[in-house]
C-alpha positions in Angstrom: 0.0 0.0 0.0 2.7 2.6 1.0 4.6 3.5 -2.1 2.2 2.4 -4.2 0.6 4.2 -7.5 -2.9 4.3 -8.5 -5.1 6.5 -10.8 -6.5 9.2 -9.5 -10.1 9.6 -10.6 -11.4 13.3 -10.5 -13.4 14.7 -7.6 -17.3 15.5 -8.3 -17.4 18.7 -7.9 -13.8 20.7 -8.3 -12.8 23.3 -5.8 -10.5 25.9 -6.4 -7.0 24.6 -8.4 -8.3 21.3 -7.6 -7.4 19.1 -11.4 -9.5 17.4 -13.1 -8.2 15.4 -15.3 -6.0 12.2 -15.6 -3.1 12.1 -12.9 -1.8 9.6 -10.6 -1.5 9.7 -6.5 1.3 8.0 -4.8 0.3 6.3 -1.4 2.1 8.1 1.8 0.1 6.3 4.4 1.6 3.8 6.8 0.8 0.3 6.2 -1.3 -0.6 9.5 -3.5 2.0 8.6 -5.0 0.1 5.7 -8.1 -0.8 7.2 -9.6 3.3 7.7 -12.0 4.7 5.7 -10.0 7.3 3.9 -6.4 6.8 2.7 -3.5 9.5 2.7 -2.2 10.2 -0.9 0.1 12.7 -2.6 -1.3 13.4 -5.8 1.3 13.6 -9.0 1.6 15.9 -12.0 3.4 16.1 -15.1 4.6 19.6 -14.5 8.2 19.4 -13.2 8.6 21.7 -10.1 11.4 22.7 -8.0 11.9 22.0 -4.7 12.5 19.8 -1.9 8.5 19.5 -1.2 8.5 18.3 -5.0 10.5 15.0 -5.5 10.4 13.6 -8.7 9.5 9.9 -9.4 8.8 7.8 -13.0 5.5 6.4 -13.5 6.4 4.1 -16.6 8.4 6.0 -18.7 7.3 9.4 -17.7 8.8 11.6 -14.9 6.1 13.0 -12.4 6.4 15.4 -9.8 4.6 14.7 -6.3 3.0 17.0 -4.7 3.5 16.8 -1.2 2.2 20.4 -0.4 -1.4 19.0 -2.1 -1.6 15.4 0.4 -5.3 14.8 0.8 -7.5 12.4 2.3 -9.3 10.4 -0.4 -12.1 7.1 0.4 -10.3 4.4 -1.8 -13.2 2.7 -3.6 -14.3 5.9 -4.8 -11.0 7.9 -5.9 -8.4 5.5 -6.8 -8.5 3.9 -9.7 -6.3 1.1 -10.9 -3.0 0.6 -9.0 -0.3 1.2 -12.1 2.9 0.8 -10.2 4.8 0.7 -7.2 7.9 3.9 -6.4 11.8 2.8 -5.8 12.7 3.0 -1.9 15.7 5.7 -3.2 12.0 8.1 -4.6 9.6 6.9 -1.3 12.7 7.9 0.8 12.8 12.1 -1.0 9.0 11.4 -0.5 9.5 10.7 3.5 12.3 13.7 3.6 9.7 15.9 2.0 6.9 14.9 4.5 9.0 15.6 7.5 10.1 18.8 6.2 6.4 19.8 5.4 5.0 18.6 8.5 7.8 20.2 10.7 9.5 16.5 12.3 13.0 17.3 11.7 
């Protein structure tokens, strides 16, 4: 579950610079947790920012940018799609540095 990458389907009804079309989410919630409700995810984008709160990961052949700035709560049946790949432990570990920074635990 952690690491992994699913589809992201679009919300209902868009808020704000919420996307809505095709992207991908990486997972960033801790495995024991797999049983709540709503999962923790990072969504991606194909835009190619700078920054430590950006790490860059591929997704096939493409390079994505996660955005750790964006995580969000989503209810899995409803918002992920189908799981399309799984991130190297060198990319989940610049997505754990970026989380720390973000959430202030270094």
């Amino acid at each position: 579950m952690r690491g992994d990458v699913y589809e992201l389907k679009a919300p209902r009804n868009p808020r704000g610079r919420e996307q809505t079309g095709r992207r991908y989410c990486v997972v960033v919630q801790g495995e024991d947790f797999d049983n709540l409700s709503t999962w923790l995810v990072a969504p991606t984008s194909s835009v190619i920012r700078e920054g430590s709160l950006y790490p860059r990961i591929r997704i096939g052949t493409e390079s994505s940018t996660v955005l750790i700035p964006q995580v969000t709560a989503v209810d899995p049946s409803a918002r992920l799609g189908q799981l399309v790949g799984r991130v190297s432990l060198a990319h989940q570990q610049d997505i754990d540095r970026a989380l720390r920074l973000i959430l202030g635990l270094d």
